[in-house]
N, C-alpha and C positions, 0 to 999 in steps of 0.2 A: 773837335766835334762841331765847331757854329762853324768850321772852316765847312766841312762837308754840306751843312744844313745850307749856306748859300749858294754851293754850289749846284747843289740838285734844285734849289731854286728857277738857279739861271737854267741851266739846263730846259726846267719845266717848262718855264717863261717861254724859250727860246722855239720849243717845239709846237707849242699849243701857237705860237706866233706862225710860223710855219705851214701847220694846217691848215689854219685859218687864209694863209696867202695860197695857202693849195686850192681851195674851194672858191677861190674867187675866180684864180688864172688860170686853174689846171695843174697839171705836173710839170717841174720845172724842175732844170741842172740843178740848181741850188739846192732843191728840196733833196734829189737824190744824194747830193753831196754832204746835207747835214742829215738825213738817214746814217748812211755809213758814218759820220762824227759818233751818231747817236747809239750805231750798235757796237762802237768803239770805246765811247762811252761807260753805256753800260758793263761792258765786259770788264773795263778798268771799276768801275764802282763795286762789280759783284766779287774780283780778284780782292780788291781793298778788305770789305767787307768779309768774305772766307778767310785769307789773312790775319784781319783782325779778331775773328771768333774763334779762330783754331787755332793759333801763334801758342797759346799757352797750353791746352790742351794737346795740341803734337811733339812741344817740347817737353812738355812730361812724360808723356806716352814714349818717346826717346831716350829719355832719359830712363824711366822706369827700366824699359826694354834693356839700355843698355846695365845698368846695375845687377839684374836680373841674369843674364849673359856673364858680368863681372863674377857673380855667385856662383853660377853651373861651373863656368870655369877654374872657379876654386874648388867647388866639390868633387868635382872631376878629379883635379889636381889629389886632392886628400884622398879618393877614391883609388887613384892611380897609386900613390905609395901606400896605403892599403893593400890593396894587392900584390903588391911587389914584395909587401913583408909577408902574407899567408905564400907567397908564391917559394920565396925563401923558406918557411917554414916544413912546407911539402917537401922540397926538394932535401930536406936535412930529413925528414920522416922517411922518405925513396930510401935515403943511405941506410939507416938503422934498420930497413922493411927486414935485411935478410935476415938480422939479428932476433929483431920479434918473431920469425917465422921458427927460425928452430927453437927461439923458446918456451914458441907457444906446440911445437910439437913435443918437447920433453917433458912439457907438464901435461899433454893429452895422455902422451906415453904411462907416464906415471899414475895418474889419473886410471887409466885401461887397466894398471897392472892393481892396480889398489882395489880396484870394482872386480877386476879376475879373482883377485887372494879371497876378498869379502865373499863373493859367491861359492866359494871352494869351501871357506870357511864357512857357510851358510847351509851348504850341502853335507860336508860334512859331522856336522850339530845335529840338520834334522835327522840322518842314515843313524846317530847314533840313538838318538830321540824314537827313531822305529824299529831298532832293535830293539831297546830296553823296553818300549810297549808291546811288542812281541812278544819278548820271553816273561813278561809278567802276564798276557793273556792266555801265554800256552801255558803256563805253572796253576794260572786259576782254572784253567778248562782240564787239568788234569787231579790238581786237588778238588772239582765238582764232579769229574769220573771217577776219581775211588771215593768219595762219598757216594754216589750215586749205586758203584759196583758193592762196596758196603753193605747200605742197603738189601740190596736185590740180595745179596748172598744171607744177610741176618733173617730176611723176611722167606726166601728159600729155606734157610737152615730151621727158621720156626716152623713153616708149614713141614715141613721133612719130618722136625721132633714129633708135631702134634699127628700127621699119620701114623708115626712108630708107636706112640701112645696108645692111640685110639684103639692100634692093631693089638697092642702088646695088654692094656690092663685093659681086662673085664670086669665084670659086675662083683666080681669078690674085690677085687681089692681098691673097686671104687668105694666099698661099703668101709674096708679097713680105712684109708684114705680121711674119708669123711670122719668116722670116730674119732681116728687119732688129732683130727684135725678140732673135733668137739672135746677132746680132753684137753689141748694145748689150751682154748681158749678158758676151761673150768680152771686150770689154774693159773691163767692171769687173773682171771676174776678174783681168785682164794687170797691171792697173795699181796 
């Protein structure tokens, strides 16, 4: 470090001397020749300088970088036999596919016929279920038709008596009628 600090010293020194011989005499070989020193200089002072503030910073950056790379390339790596095993996996599944295919059609099969039976059996529960409500609705609607026909024929047969009545006993034997019917109840009363 005091290496550089004297050196850019001399350097200063050297140019500021320079100018100073320029403003007296004008431009001269020399000046142009320690110009180009100067901008030779420089470029060596700013290479040094980049160098020394980047040296550690681009060798970790490298390094990171390559570690980094070291990693993908291994995950890659684990990635790759990875898939070499599902790859294998599949291809043992391919073999067995045709086995699952007919299995999985004998149990649809199966399945089909067990939902066929069920519905047969479904259908024929309820066909039995609407016969037997059938014939117990045609049994009520025809025991409420001869109650009904009943009926009409007793209430016929009353109105029928009571015309033959009406036609048949007159005023004498409505009078007997009544009497005997006034003696019945003389002797409940008596008795």
């Amino acid at each position: 470090m005091l290496v550089s600090v004297l050196v850019l010293a001399l350097v200063g020194g050297l140019a500021l001397s320079a100018f100073a011989a320029e403003e007296r005499q004008g431009t001269s070989s020399f000046k142009k020749t320690w110009m180009k020193i100067w901008e030779v200089l420089n470029f060596l002072i700013l290479a040094f300088l980049v160098f020394k503030l980047l040296r550690d910073p681009v060798k970790n950056f490298f390094q990171g970088r390559t570690e980094m790379l070291r990693q993908k390339i291994a995950e890659a790596e684990g990635a790759s036999i990875e898939a070499e095993r599902e790859l294998k996996e599949v291809e043992s599944r391919f073999e067995m596919l045709d086995e699952e295919i007919q299995r999985l059609q004998q149990t649809i099969t199966e399945q089909g016929e067990r939902g066929r039976d069920k519905i047969i059996s479904d259908a024929e529960q309820t066909a039995e279920y609407m016969l037997e409500k059938a014939k117990f609705e045609s049994e009520m609607m025809m025991r409420e038709a001869k109650i009904r026909l009943r009926r009409e024929v007793t209430n016929e047969a009353v109105r029928l008596a009571e015309e033959s009545i009406k036609k048949e006993i007159g005023k004498k034997d409505q009078e007997r009628l009544v009497d005997e019917y006034l003696q019945d109840l003389k002797q409940v009363a008596t008795s």
